[in-house]
N, C-alpha and C positions, 0 to 999 in steps of 0.2 A: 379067375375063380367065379363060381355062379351067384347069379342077384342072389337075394333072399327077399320077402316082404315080411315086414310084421303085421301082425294082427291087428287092425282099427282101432282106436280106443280115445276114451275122450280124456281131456288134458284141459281143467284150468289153472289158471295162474294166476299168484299173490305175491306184488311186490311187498317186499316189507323192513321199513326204517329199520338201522342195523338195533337201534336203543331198546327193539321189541323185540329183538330173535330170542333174551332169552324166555322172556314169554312164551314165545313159541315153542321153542326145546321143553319147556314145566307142562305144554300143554300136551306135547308127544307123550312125555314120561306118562303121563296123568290122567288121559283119554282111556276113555271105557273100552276102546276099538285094540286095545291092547298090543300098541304099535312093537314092534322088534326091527333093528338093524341086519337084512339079509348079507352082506359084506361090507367091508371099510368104506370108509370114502376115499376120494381118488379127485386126480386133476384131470380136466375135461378142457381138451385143444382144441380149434374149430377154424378152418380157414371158409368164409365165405364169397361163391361167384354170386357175381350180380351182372345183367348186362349194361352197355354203355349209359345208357339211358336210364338205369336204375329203376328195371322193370320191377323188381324182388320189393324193395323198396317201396316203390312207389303205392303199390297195391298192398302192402301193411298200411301205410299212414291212410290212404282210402277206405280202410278198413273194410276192404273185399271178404268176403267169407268163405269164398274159394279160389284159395293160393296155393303155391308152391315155392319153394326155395331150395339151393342145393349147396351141401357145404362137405366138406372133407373133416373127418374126427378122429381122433388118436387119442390115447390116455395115457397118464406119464407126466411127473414132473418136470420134461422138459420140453419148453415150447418150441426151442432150437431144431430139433429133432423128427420131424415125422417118422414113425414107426407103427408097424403091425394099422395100419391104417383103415378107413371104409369111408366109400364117398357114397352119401347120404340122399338123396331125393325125398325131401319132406313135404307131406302134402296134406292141407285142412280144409275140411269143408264145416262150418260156423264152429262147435269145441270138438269136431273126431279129426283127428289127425290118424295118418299113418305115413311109414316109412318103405321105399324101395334102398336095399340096402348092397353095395359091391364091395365085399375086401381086396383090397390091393396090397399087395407084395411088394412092395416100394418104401426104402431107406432114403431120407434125404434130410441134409446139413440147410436148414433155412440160410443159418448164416453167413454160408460161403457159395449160395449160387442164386442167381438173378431169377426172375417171376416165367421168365420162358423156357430156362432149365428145369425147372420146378414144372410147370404144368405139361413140357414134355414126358419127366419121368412119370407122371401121373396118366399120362394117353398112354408110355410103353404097359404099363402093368395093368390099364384097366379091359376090363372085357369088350366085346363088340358093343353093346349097349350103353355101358359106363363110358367106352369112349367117345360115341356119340354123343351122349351129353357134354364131355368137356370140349367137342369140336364146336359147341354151337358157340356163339357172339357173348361168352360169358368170360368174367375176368377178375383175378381176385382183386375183392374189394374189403374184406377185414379179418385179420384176427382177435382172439378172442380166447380168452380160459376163466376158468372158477372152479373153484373147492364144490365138490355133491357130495350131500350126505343121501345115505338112501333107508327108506323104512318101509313097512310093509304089515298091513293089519295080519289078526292071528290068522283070520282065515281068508288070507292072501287076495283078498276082492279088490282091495284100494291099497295103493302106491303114494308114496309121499317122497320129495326130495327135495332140499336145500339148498341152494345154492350159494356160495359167500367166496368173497376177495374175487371178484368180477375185475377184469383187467381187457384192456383193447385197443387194438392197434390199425390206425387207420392206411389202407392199402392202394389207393387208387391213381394217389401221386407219384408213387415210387414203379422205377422196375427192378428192383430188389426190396426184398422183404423185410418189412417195417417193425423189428422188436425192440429198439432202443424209443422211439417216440412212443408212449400211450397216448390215448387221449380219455382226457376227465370225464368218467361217469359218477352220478350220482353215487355218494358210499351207501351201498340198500343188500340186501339179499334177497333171493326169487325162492318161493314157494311154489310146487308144481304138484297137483296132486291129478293121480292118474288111475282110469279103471276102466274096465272092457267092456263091450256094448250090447252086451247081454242086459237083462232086467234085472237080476239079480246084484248087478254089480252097478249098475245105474243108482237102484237104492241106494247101495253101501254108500256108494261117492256123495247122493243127495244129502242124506244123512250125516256123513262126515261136514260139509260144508255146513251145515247149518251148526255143527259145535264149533264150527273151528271159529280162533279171536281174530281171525281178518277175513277181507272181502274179497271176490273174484273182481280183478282189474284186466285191463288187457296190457300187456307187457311183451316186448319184444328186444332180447340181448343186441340183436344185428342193427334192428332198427336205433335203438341206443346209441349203442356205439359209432353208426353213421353219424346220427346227429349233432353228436357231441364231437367231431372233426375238427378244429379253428382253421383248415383249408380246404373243409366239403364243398364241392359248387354248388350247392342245392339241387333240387327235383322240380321237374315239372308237375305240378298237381294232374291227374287221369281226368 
């Protein structure tokens, strides 16, 4: 199937103690920006490559302002399961992120085949480009899912989503797929508010920011979840 790219747009992030989400939820309800839910929420799977050396990684905790990261994402209550799939090329320069995006046409049972079976069927289905990226020196290093809620002001300028029951599973020791170990993250939810990089929409987001009851932090699920390994080897600092 062909890439797609999405449109730039900038993206910060608010972790946020689970004891204030409902704070947050009264402040959605309650906000002048007259937030509405465009569809349900949904479970959000993620398998993330990192090279040997935890290059992905390494340049989050550096706090580079221009990275990239690649992960594979499926929706679906089951993590077991990749279905209707898209491997992801994510890439931020200080808060605009955008995405290069490939769907792959690939079924696969996590639980009954090994990390080279798995990223073979992932090379059969991906396009020339998609497959080159999974050719290069990269290798699963975590899964990963959470509940997203998704909102959207009235006049659609600014994005808001939620994140809750964050769950991860660390990948680098095994060569089969790690869904019986998690390893412990903090119990928190991610607040993401997002809008396009026009002026117009720059306003909205400033604006919104400045009502909302928490602060832009930097936060990173993958990086999390690394961290929190009790068999990580650690990183070399850059």
């Amino acid at each position: 199937m062909m890439t797609h790219a999405e449109a730039p747009r900038y993206e910060v992030k608010m972790p946020c103690p689970l004891h204030y989400l409902h704070g947050v939820s009264a402040w959605v309800r309650l906000d002048s920006a007259h937030w509405y839910a465009p569809y349900p929420q949904r479970q959000i799977n993620n398998i993330y490559f990192d090279t040997p050396d935890c290059q992905n990684l390494n340049e989050n905790l550096a706090g580079s302002s221009d990275r990239s990261k690649l992960r594979l994402r499926w929706y679906g209550s089951s993590l077991n399961t990749i279905s209707r799939a898209r491997l992801e090329l994510k890439y931020r320069e200080g808060a605009v992120i955008w995405k290069a995006i490939w769907p792959l046409d690939v079924t696969a049972d996590l639980s009954g085949l090994s990390w080279s079976a798995v990223c073979r069927l992932l090379r059969e289905a991906a396009d020339v480009d998609a497959r080159l990226l999974l050719n290069q020196p990269v290798f699963p290093a975590l899964i990963n899912s959470y509940r997203r809620r998704y909102y959207v002001t009235r006049d659609r300028t600014v994005r808001l989503t939620i994140d809750t029951d964050i769950k991860a599973y660390y990948q680098r020791s095994t060569n089969r797929p790690n869904l019986r170990r998690p390893v412990y993250v903090a119990d928190h939810a991610v607040v993401e508010l997002k809008a396009a990089t026009d002026n117009l929409s720059y306003e909205r987001l400033a604006e919104v920011i400045g009502r909302f009851p928490l602060r832009p932090d930097r936060h990173s699920k993958y990086a999390q979840g690394m961290l929190a390994a009790p068999d990580f080897e650690g990183v070399e600092l850059l």
